[in-house]
C-alpha atoms as one frame of an Amber mdcrd trajectory, in Angstrom:
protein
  30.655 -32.690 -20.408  27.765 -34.815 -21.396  24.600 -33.898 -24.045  21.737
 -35.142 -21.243  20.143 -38.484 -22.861  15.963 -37.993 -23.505  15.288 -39.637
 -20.296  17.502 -37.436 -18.083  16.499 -34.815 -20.430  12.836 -34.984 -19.707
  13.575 -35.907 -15.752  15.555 -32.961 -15.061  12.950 -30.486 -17.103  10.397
 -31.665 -15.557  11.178 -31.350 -12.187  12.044 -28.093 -12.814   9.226 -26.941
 -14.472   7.497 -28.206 -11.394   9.683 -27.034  -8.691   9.798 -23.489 -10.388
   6.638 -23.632 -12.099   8.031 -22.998 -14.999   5.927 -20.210 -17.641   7.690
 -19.534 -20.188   6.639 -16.346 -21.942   7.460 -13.628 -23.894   4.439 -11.398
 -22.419   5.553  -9.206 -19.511   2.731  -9.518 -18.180   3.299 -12.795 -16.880
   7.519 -12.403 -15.966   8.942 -13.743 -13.959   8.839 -16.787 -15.796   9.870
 -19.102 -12.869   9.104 -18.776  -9.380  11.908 -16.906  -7.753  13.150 -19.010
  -4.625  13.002 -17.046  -1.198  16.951 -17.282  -1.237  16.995 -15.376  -4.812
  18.242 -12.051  -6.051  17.241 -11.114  -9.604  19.098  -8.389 -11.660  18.417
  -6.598 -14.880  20.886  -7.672 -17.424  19.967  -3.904 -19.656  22.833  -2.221
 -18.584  25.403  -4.998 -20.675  23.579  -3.340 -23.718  26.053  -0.239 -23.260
  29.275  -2.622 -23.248  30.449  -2.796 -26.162  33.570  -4.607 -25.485  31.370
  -6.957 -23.798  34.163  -6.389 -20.777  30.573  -5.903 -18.070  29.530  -9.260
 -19.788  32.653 -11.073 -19.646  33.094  -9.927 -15.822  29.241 -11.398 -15.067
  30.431 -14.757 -16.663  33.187 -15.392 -15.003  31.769 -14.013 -11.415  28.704
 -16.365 -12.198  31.457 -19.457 -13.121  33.756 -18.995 -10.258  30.839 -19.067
  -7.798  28.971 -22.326  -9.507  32.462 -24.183  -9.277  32.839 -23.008  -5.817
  29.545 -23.678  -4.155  29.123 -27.112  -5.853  32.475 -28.428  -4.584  35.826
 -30.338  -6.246  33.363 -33.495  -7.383  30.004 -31.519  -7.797  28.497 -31.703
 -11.269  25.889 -28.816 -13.103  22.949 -29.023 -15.553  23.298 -26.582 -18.256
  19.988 -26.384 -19.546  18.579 -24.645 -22.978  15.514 -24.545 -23.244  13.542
 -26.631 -26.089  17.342 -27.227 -27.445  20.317 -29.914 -25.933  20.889 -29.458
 -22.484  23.990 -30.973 -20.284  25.276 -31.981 -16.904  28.860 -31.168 -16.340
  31.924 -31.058 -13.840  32.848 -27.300 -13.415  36.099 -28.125 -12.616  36.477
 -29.809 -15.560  35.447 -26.990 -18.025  36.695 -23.381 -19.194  40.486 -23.695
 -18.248  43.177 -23.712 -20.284  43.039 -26.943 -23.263  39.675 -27.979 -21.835
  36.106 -27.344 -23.481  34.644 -24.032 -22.645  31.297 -23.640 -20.482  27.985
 -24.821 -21.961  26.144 -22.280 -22.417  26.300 -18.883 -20.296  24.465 -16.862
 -17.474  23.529 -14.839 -19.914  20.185 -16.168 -21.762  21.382 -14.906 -25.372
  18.052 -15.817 -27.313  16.494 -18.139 -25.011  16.487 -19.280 -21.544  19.630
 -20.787 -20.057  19.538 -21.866 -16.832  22.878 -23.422 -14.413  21.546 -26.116
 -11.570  23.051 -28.175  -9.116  22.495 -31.772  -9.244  19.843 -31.141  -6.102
  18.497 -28.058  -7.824  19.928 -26.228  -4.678  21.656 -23.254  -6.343  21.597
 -22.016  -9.642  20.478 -19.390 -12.023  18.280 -18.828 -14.619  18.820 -16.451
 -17.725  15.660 -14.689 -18.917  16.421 -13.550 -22.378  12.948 -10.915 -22.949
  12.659  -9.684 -19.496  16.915  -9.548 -19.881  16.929 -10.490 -16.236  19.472
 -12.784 -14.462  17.982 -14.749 -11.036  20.652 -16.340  -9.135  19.432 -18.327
  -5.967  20.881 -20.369  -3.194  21.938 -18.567   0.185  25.574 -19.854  -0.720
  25.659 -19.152  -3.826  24.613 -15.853  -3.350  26.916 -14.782  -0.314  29.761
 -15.931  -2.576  28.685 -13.669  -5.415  25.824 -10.860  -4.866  28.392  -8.097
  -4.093  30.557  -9.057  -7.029  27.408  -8.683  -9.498  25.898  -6.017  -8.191
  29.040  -3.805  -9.171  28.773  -5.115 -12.606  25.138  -4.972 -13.027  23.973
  -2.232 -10.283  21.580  -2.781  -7.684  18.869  -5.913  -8.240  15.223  -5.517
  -9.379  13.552  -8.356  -7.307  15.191 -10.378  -3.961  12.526 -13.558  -3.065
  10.789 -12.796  -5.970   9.372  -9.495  -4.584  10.260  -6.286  -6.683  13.240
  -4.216  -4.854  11.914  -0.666  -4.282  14.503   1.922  -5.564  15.777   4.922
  -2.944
């Protein structure tokens, strides 16, 4: 795992900020805070408040993990990226198992917004810690793991960035 050098740092954010046009916000008026890609699924992260021992949260985690490592392949690398704080890029493989360094960061945006990309921005998923919202996008990604998280968080609140309608 690598702290992402000032240069990298400011290359990776930015292109973010502009492929996602990026808002950040703490007015709900204006959430989402990203644009949602068309191959997205967004969730509402309120029902981990009831979970006291965190068991919900430590299922989304390691449902979130397992599909990141998988999609991005044996050499594939992440950004972990905190935003206005030290961000990373990182092997998967090589983090979280037994004697190595845990995860950087989480899926879930605990104070700020965390966000997991591929080195093509491809997949991910981005933590938004005042709408408590988790958006996970690329088609892969999300075949590997929508069914998983929707048992632990219930149904989604937005696919493609358009609001799910509930029955």
């Amino acid at each position: 795992m690598a702290e992402l050098p000032e240069v990298e740092y400011r290359r990776v954010w930015d292109r973010f900020n502009t492929e996602f046009s990026f808002r950040p916000s703490i007015n709900p008026s204006k959430w989402p805070a990203v644009t949602e890609p068309v191959a997205s699924v967004t969730w509402s992260l309120a029902t981990l408040l009831d979970d006291p021992s965190y068991e919900r949260l430590d299922r989304l985690v390691e449902i979130v993990e397992q599909g990141l490592t998988s999609c991005v392949g044996p050499h594939g690398k992440l950004f972990a990226l905190d935003w206005q704080h030290t961000s990373y890029q990182f092997a998967p493989q090589e983090v979280g198992g037994h004697g190595q360094q845990p995860w950087p960061l989480s899926p879930y945006p605990d104070g700020d917004y965390f966000i997991y990309l591929s080195e093509d921005f491809r997949l991910g998923s981005f933590g938004h810690p005042w709408e408590e919202s988790l958006c996970l996008f690329g088609q892969e990604f999300l075949d590997s793991v929508s069914a998983e998280v929707d048992k632990v968080l219930g149904l989604p609140i937005r696919r493609s960035g358009q609001a799910v309608r509930s029955a």
